[in-house]
C-alpha positions as CSV (number, residue, x, y, z in Angstrom):
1,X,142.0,11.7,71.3
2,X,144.1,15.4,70.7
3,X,145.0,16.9,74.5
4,X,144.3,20.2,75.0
5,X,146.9,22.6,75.7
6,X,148.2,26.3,76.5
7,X,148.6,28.3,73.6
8,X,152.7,28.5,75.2
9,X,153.3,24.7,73.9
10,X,152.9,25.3,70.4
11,X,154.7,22.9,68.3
12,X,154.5,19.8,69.9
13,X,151.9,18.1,67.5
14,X,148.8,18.6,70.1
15,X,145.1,20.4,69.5
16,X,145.5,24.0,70.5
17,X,143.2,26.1,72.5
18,X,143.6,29.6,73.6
19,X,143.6,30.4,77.3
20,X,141.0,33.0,78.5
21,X,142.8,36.1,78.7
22,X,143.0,37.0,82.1
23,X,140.4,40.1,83.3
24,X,141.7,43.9,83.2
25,X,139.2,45.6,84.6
26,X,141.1,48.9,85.8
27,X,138.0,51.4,85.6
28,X,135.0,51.8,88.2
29,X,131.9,50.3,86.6
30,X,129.9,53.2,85.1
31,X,127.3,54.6,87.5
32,X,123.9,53.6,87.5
33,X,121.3,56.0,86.5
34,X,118.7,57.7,89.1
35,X,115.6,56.1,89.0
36,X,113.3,58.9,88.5
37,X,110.6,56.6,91.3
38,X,113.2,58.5,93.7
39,X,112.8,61.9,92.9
40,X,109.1,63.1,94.9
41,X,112.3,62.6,98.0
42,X,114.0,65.2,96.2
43,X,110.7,67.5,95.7
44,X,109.6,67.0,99.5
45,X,113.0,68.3,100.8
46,X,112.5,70.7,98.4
47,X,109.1,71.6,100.1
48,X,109.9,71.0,103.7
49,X,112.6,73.7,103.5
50,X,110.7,76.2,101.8
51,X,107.7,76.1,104.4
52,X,109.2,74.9,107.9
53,X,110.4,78.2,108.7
54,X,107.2,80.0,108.3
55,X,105.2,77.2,110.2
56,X,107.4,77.4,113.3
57,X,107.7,81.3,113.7
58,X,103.7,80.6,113.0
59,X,103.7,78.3,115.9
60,X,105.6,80.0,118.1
61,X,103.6,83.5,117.6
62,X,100.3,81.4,117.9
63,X,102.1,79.5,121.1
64,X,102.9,82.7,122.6
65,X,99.4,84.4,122.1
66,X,97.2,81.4,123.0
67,X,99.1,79.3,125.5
68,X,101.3,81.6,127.7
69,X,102.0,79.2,130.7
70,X,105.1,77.5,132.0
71,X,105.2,74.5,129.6
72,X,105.1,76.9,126.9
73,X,108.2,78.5,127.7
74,X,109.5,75.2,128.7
75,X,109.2,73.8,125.5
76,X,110.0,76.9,124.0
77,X,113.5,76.7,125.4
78,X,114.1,73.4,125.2
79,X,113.9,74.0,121.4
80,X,115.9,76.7,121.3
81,X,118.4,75.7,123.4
82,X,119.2,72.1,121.5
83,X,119.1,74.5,118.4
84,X,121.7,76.6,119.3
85,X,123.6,73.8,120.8
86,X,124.0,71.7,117.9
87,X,124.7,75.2,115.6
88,X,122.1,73.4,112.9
89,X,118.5,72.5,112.5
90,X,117.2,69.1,112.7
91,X,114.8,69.6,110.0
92,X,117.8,70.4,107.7
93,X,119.2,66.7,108.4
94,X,115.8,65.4,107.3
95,X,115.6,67.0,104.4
96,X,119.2,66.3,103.5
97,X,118.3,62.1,104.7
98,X,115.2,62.5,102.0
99,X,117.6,64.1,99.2
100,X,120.2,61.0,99.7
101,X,117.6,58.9,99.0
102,X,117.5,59.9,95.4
103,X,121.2,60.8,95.2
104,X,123.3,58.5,97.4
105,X,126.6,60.8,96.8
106,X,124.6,63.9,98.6
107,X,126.8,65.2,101.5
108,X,124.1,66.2,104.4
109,X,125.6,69.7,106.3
110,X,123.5,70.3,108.6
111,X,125.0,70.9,112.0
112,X,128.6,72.8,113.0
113,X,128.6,70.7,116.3
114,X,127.9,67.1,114.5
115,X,130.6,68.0,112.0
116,X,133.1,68.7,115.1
117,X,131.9,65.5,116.8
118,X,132.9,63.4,113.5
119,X,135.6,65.6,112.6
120,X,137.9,65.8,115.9
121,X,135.9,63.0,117.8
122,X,133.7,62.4,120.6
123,X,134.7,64.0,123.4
124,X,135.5,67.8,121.3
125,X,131.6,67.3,119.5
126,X,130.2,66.7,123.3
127,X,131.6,69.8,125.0
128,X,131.1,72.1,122.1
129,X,127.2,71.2,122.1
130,X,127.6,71.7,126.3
131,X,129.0,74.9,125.9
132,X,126.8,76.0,123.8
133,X,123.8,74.5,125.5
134,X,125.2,76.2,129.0
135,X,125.2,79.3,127.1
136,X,122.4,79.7,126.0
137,X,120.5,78.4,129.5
138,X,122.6,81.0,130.9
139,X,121.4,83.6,128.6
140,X,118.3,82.8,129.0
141,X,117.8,82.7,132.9
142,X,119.7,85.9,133.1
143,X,117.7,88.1,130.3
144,X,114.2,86.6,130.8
C-alpha cells in the first residue's frame, strides 16, 4: 500500500499528493445586495419627513385655538423645551432608524447634543442638553 506524502518529499519512491494550498483571502467578501422587501422603510422616512412638519404646526395651531388651558401649554413646553435641548428632532432619528433598515451603512444625524454625548462622553452630552434645557425654561418663564 503507496503512503501518502507532501508534495516537499518528492523522490523517495512514494504516491504523491498535493497539499491544499493554504487560503489567501486578503479582500472583504463583496457586499450583499439590498433586498428590495426593505425599501417601503426607505419610502416611509421618505413620507414621515415630508408631512410631520405640517401636522405638528397643524396641531399646535388647532391646540392653541381649541384647547387653551394649562396642560396645553404644559405640553406645549415640555415639547419644545426637550427639542431645543437635544438641538434635533426625534422624528428625524426615526426616520433615519427606518432608512438603516434598508441600508445598514446609513449614518443617522439627528441631534447636535447626542453627537456631543457620543463624541466627548457622558458627562459633556448631559450638561449641554441641561444648558440648553435651563435656557430655554428660562426663556420661557421670563417672556411668556
Amino acid at each position: 500500500m503507496p503512503r501518502t506524502i507532501d508534495v516537499m518529499e518528492r523522490g523517495k519512491g512514494t504516491e504523491m499528493r498535493p497539499r491544499p494550498a493554504p487560503s489567501r483571502r486578503t479582500e472583504a467578501p463583496p457586499p450583499k445586495p439590498q433586498k428590495s422587501d426593505t425599501l417601503i422603510w426607505w419610502h416611509l422616512a421618505n413620507v414621515i419627513d415630508l408631512i410631520h412638519f405640517p401636522i405638528l404646526i397643524a396641531l399646535v395651531v388647532l391646540g392653541a385655538v381649541y384647547f387653551s388651558g394649562p396642560v396645553f401649554v404644559v405640553l406645549l413646553t415640555l415639547m419644545v423645551t426637550l427639542q431645543v435641548a437635544v438641538l434635533g428632532c426625534p422624528v428625524m432619528w426615526l426616520t433615519g432608524q427606518l432608512r438603516q433598515i434598508h441600508d445598514p451603512g446609513y449614518e443617522i444625524k439627528w441631534s447636535v447634543t447626542a453627537w456631543l454625548y457620543h463624541r466627548y462622553g457622558r458627562w459633556f452630552g448631559v450638561a449641554v442638553f441641561g444648558f440648553f434645557a435651563g435656557l430655554t425654561l428660562l426663556l420661557r418663564f421670563w417672556l411668556f
